[in-house]
C-alpha positions in Angstrom: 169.7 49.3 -72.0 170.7 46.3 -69.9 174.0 46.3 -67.9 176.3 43.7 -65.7 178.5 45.1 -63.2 180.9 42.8 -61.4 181.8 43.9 -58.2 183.2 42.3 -55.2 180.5 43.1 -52.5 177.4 44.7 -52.7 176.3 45.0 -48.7 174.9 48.9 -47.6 176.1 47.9 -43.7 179.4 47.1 -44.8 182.1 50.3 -43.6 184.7 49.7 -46.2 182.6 48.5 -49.4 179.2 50.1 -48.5 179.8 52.7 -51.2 178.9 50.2 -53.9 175.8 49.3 -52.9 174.9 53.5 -53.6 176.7 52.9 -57.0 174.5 50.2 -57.6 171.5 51.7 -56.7 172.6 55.0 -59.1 173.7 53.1 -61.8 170.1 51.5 -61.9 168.8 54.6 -62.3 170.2 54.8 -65.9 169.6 51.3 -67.0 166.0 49.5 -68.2 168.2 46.3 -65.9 171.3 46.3 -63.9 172.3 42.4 -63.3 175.3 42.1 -60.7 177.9 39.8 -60.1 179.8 40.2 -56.9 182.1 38.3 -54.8 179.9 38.6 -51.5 176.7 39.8 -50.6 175.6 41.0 -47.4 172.1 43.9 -46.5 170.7 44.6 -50.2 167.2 46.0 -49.2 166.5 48.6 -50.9 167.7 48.5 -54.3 165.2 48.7 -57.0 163.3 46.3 -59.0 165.8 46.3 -61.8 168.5 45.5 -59.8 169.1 41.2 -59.2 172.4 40.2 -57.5 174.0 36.8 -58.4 176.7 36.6 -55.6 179.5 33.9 -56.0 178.9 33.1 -52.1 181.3 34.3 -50.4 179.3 35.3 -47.1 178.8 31.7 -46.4 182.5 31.3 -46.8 185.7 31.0 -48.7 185.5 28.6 -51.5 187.6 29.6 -54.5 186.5 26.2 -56.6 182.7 27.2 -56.0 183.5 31.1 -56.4 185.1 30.2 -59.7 182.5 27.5 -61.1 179.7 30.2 -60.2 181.4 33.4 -62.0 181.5 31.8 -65.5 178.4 30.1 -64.7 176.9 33.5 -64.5 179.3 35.2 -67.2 178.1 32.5 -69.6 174.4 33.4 -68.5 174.3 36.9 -68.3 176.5 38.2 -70.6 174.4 37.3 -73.9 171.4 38.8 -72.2 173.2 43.0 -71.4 174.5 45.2 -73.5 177.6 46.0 -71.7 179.8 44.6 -68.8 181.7 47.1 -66.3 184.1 45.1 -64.5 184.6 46.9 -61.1 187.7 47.3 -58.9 189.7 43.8 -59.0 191.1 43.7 -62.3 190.4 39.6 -61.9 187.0 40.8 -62.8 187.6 41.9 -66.3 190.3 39.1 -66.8 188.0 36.3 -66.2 185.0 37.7 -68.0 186.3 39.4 -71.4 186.4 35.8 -73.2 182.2 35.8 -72.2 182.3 39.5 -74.0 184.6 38.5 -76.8 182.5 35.3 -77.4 179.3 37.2 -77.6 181.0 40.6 -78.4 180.0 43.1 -75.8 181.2 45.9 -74.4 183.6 45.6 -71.2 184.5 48.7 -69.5 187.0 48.7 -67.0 187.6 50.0 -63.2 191.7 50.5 -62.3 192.6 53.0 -59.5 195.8 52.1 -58.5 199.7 53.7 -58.7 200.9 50.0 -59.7 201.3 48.8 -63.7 201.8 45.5 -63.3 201.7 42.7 -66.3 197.6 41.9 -65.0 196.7 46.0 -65.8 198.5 45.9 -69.4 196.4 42.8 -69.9 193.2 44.0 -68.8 193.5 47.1 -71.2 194.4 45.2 -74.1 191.1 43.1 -73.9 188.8 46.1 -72.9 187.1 48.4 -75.2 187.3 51.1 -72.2 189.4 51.7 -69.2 187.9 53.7 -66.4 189.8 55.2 -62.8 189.5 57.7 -60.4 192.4 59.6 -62.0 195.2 60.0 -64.1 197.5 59.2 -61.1 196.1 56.1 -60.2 196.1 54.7 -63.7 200.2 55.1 -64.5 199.7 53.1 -68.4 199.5 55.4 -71.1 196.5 54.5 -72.5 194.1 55.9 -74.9 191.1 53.7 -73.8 191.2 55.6 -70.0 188.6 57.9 -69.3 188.6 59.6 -65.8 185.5 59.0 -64.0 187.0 60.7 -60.3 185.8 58.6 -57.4 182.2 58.5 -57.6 181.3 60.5 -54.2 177.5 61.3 -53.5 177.6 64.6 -53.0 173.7 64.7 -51.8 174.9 62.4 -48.9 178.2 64.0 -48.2 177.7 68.0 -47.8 179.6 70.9 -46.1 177.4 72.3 -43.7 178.2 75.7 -42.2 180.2 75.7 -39.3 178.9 76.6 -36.3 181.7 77.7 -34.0 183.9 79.8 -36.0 185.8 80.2 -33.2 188.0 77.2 -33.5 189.4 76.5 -36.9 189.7 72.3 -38.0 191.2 70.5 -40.2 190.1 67.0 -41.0 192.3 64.5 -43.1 190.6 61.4 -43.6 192.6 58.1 -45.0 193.8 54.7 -44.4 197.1 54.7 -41.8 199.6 53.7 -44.8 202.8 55.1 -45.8 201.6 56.0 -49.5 199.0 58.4 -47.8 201.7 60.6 -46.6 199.9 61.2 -43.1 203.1 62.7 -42.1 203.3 65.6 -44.2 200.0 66.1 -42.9 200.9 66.5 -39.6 203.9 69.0 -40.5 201.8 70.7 -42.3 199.5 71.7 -39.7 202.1 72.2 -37.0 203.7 74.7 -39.5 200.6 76.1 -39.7 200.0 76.4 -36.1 203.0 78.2 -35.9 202.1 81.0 -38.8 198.5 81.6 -36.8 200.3 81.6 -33.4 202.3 84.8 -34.7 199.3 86.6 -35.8 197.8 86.0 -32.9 
């Protein structure tokens, strides 16, 4: 089976979209060839021989003309060559190459995690075969093309390791500083806490 993933970087030093580059390297795992399309390209040592990356150039700076001649360049390309195309978190992704899949009728899957339906998401289901997100909450448009994938976490990187003071008690809450992450509640939660283990004490 040969697969194209459109992504929009694929860079293992990056903080924010390093996680892609362990996607890419799984998904390869499962494929005979894994061609990918993404928006920059940074540090891709290390991903195996099935694995070519066509990047639209981004690291050597913003050019939407060139970034847009090179994507169709590549979706007219590669596209007849895979079985499949999963179109992965900008839903410009599977917008600009479903005519490519219609034209040479392919399979596109598509990634949506996000609380918003806007008029681009109602599109982008209508011309996939398959919607994909992270959950039901972050993909608000009944749908009966959406399958649940969850977010993808390595769970041989990230382990619970057994705590070795259990004298203190922590409690970690990881997210971006935003309003829609509620960091608030978080904080009243644990001060109410506090408060309930202060009694026992």
């Amino acid at each position: 089976m040969k697969l194209l993933m459109i992504t929009r970087k694929v860079d293992k030093d990056d903080g924010l979209a390093g996680f892609t580059f362990n996607w890419v390297k799984k998904l390869a795992q499962y494929v005979d060839k894994l061609e990918v399309i993404c928006l920059e390209a940074g540090n891709t040592q290390g991903l195996p021989e099935n694995v070519t990356i066509h990047s639209l150039g981004k690291e050597h700076g913003k050019n939407r003309w060139r970034e847009f001649w090179r994507f169709h360049k590549y979706g007219k390309k590669l596209v007849p060559q895979v079985d499949g195309v999963f179109a992965h978190q900008n839903p410009e992704y599977g917008l600009m190459v479903f005519a490519w899949t219609k034209i040479f009728g392919k399979t596109l899957i598509s990634w949506y995690t996000h609380k918003q339906v806007s008029f681009r998401l109602r599109f982008l289901n209508l011309v996939s075969n398959k919607m994909v997100s992270a959950s039901k909450e972050s993909f608000r448009l009944p749908s009966k093309k959406l399958t649940v994938l969850h977010h993808g976490i390595d769970t041989d990187q990230f382990t619970f390791k057994e705590r070795t003071n259990k004298d203190t008690f922590n409690i970690v809450n990881v997210s971006r500083i935003s309003a829609t992450k509620r960091i608030d509640t978080m904080i009243d939660i644990v001060a109410e806490l506090k408060n309930i283990l202060d009694k026992k004490i």
